[in-house]
N, C-alpha and C positions, 0 to 999 in steps of 0.2 A: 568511349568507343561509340560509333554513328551505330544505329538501329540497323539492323541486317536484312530489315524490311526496304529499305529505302535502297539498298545496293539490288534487293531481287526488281524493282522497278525499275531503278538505272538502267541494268543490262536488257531487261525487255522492251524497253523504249530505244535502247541502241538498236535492238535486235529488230523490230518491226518499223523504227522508222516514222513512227507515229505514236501521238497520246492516244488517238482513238482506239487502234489494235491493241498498246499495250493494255489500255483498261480493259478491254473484251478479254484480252489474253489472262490479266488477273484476277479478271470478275470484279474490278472495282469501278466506280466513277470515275470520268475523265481528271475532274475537278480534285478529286483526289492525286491521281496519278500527277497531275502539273504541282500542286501542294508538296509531296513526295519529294519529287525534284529539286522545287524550289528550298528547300530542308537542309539537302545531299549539300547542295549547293553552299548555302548558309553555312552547313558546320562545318564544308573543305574548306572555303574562303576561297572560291572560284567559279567559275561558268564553266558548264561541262555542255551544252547542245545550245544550238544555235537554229533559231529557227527558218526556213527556208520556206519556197514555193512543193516543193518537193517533200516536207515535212521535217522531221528534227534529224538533225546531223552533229555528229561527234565534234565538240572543238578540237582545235590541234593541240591544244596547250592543257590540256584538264582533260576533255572525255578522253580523249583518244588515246591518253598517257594511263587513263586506267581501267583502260576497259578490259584488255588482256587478264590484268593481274583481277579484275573481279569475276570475270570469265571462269577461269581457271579455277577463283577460290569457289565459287557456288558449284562449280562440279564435283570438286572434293568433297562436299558439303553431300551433295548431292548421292556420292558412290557411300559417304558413311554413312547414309540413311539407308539406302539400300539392304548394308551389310548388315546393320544392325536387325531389318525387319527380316532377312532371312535368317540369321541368328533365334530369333525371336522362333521362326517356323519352319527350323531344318534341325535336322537331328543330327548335332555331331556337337563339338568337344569331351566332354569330361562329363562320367556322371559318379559320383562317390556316395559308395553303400558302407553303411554302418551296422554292422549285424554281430552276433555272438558265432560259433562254428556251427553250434547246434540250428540255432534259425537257417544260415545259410544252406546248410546240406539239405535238409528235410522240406523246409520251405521256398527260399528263394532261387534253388538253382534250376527249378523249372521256369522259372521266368528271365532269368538271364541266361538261358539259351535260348526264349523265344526273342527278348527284346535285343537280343543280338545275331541273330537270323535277320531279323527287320528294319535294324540300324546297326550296320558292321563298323559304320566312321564315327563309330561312340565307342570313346575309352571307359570300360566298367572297370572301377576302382572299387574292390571291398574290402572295406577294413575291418577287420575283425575287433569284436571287445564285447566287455560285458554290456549290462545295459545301463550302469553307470560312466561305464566309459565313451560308451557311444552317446549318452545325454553330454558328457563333457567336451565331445566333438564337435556334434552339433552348435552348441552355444558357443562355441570358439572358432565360427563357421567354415572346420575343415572338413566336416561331411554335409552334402545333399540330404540326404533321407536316410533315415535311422529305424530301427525296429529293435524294440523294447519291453520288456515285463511290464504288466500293466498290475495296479495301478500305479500313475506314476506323478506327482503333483510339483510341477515345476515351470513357473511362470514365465522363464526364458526360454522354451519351445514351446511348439505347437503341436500337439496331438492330433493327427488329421482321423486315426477310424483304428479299431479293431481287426485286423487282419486273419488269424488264426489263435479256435478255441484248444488251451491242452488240460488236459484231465492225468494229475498226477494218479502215480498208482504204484504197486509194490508189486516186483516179477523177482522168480528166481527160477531156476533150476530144478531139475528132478529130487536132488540132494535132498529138499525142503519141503518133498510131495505130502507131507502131515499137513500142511496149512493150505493144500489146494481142495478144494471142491463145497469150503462151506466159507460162511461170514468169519474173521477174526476179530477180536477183540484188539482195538489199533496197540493197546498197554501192551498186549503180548510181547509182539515187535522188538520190546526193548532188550527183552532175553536175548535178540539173535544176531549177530554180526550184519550191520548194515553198510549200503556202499550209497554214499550219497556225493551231493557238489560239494563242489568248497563252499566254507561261510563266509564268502565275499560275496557269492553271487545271491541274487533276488530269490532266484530259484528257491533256495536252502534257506534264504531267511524266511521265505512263506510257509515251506512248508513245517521249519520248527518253531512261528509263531501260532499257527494252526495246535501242534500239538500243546505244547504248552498251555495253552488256554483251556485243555480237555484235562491237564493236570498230568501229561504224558512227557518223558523226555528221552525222545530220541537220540543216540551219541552213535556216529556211525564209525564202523570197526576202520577204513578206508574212507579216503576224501578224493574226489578229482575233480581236473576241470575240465574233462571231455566226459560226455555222456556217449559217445562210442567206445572210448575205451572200459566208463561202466558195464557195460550191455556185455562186453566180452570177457568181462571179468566175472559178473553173474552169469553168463554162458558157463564158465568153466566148474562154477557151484561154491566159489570162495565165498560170497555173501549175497545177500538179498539187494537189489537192486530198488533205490526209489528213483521214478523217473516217467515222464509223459505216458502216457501208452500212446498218444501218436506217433512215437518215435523207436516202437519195438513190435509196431503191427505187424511187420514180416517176420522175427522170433515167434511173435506169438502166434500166426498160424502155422508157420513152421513144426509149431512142438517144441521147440529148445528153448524156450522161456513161457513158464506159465504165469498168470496174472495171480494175486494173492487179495481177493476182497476182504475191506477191514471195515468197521466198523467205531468212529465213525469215518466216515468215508473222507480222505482229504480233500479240499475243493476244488473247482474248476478255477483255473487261470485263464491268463490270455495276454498275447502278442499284441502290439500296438506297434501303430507306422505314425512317427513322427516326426516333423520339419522346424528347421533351424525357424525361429520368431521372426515376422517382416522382412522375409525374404524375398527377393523375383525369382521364382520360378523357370529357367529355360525353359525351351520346347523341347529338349531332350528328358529334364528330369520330369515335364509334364504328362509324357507319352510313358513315362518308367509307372507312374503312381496310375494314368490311363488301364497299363495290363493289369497292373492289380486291382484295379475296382474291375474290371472288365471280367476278371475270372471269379470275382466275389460276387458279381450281379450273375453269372452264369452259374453257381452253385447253388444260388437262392432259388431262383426258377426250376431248379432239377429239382430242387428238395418238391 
């Protein structure tokens, strides 16, 4: 196939009529520009311009039979560049969230109302999963951007930052008001009906690798996989609930969930935002990861 260089000089040398303009027009050398030609020429096996007083003119047999069809092809050429540089910096097709239900409720759905107030021609896609299923996404690049249990060591994505710290904790009910207002002993715990996640999720495996280590074994009386449906199941006083406290702050000032300090204390977690391995970036899922830093640097400066 001829160079695609040599056809964008072709058609500007039809077009201005001259070697000199076309060079000024492409910023190159005259000497070049006739080089160029003479090339075009060589690899069709024909004469395409003819030189006159009046400067270069289309042969009838060669230029003039393909100047149309190169016209035409460099415009095409021409409209896909465009398309793809607005692509590049317009906010619209597809943006796919990978989250658990508990991230999405509590964390993300303040910001896909904002970033969909501000780009309504973006389809938000969120797919719900754990946060191994959402790494399994990611790497099999059916989601954009994923948000995940940290920590999380896995060389087929990319960890881009920290999003939101949670601090597990133990809340129940009135029923359980013996164990509110002082330190517990975390062993106590195991005497009492617990309502934890399933042992598939991160969640649940932190926090009964945490105990275990302290020589503690937690076995919970109930298992689920919605931490709203825990929250209202310790609501109603069935069992003690282990779960974020940043996800029962409104119980807990409410009164209808008290927190239960233990001793020791289970640890601090945290949510991570991470992105499928060498991937391009749209401008739409760049403006998504944009709010989130955007509302992480405006919490820092309040602090």
């Amino acid at each position: 196939m001829v160079n695609l260089d040599l056809y964008r000089v072709f058609y500007t040398v039809a077009k201005c009529g001259s070697l000199t303009k076309a060079a000024e027009e492409l910023y190159i050398s005259q000497p070049a520009v006739s080089q160029a030609i003479k090339q075009l020429e060589n690899q069709l096996g024909g004469k395409l311009f003819n030189r006159t007083h009046k400067g270069m003119e289309l042969t009838d047999t060669g230029g003039k039979q393909i100047f149309a069809t190169v016209e035409k092809a460099l415009q095409l050429l021409s409209e896909a560049e465009t398309k793809y540089s607005e692509l590049k910096n317009t906010a619209t097709g597809v943006v796919r969230i990978c989250a658990s239900d508990t991230v999405s409720t509590h964390f993300l759905l303040k910001y896909i109302k904002e970033y969909h107030e501000k780009y309504p021609n973006v389809n938000l896609i969120l797919q719900n999963g754990t946060s191994a299923q959402t790494i399994e996404m990611l790497k099999n690049k059916k989601g954009d951007i994923g948000f995940v249990n940290l920590p999380v060591d896995d060389k087929d994505i990319y960890l881009s930052n920290t999003v939101m710290q949670l601090h597990d904790t133990f809340v129940a009910s009135a029923r359980f008001s013996e164990l509110f207002g002082e330190v517990v002993d975390l062993k106590r715990l195991q005497d009492y009906p617990l309502l934890m996640l399933e042992l598939s999720t991160a969640t649940r495996q932190a926090i009964i690798n945490f105990a275990h280590s302290h020589g503690i074994h937690l076995h919970p009386e109930i298992e689920l996989a919605s931490l709203e449906l825990m929250t209202e199941l310790a609501k109603t006083g069935i069992g003690i609930a282990c779960i974020p406290r940043e996800f029962v702050m409104h119980e807990l000032k409410a009164g209808t969930l008290q927190e239960i300090r233990t001793s020791p204390e289970l640890p601090a977690r945290a949510i991570g935002l991470a992105l499928p391995k060498d991937a391009e970036l749209t401008f739409s899922v760049r403006e998504f990861l944009n709010l989130i830093n955007k509302h992480k640097i405006n919490k820092t400066d309040a602090k």
